[in-house]
N, C-alpha and C positions, 0 to 999 in steps of 0.2 A: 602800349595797348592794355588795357583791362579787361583778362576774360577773367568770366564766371561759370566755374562749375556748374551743373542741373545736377539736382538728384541723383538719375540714372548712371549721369560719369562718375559720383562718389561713390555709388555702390559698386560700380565694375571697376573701380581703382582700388576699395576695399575688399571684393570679392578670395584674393589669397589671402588675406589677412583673416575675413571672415573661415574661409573654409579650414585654416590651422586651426581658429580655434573652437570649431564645432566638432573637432575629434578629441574634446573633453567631455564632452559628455555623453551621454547614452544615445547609440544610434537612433533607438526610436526616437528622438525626441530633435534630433538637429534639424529635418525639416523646419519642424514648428520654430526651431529658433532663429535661424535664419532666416525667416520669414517677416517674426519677431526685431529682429537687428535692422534688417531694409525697414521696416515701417519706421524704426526709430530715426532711423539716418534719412528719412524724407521728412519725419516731422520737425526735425532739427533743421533743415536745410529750408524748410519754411520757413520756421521760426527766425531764422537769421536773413532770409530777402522783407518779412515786415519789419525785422526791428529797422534794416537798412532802408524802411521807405521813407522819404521827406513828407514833410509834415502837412497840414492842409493849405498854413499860410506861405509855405515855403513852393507848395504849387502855385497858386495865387500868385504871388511873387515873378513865379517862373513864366506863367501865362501871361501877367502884364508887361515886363521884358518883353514876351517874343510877340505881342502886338503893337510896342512901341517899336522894336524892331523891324517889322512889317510896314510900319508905317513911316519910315525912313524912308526905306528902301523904296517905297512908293512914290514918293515926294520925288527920290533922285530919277527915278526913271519918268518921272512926266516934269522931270527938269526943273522943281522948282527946290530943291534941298540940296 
């Protein structure tokens, strides 16, 4: 089976990781970083579901499959395929 992470599970998977290492820098300021880190680790986690989209012809492609598909299965059920 293929799961895929969301956003939110990487950040609450990385949330000990992140909190070690925002006791390097100055309290005031670990909010903002943290904050900072989640934004970055959502724009990443974007960035990596478009690069993995199929392409425009590759939908195309996909679409006309699943209505040659369709129309199989059509054929078999009024008995003539």
């Amino acid at each position: 089976m293929d799961y895929k992470l969301n956003s939110l599970e990487v950040i609450e998977l990385m949330q000990p990781k992140i909190k070690k290492l925002l006791h390097q820098t100055a309290a005031n300021n670990r909010e903002d970083l943290e904050q900072e880190l989640n934004l970055v680790i959502i724009e990443t986690m974007e960035k990596i579901k478009f690069n993995n989209m199929p392409s425009f012809s590759d939908l195309v492609k996909l679409d006309e499959n699943n209505i040659i598909q369709s129309n199989k299965n059509l054929l078999k059920l009024k008995g003539i395929g």
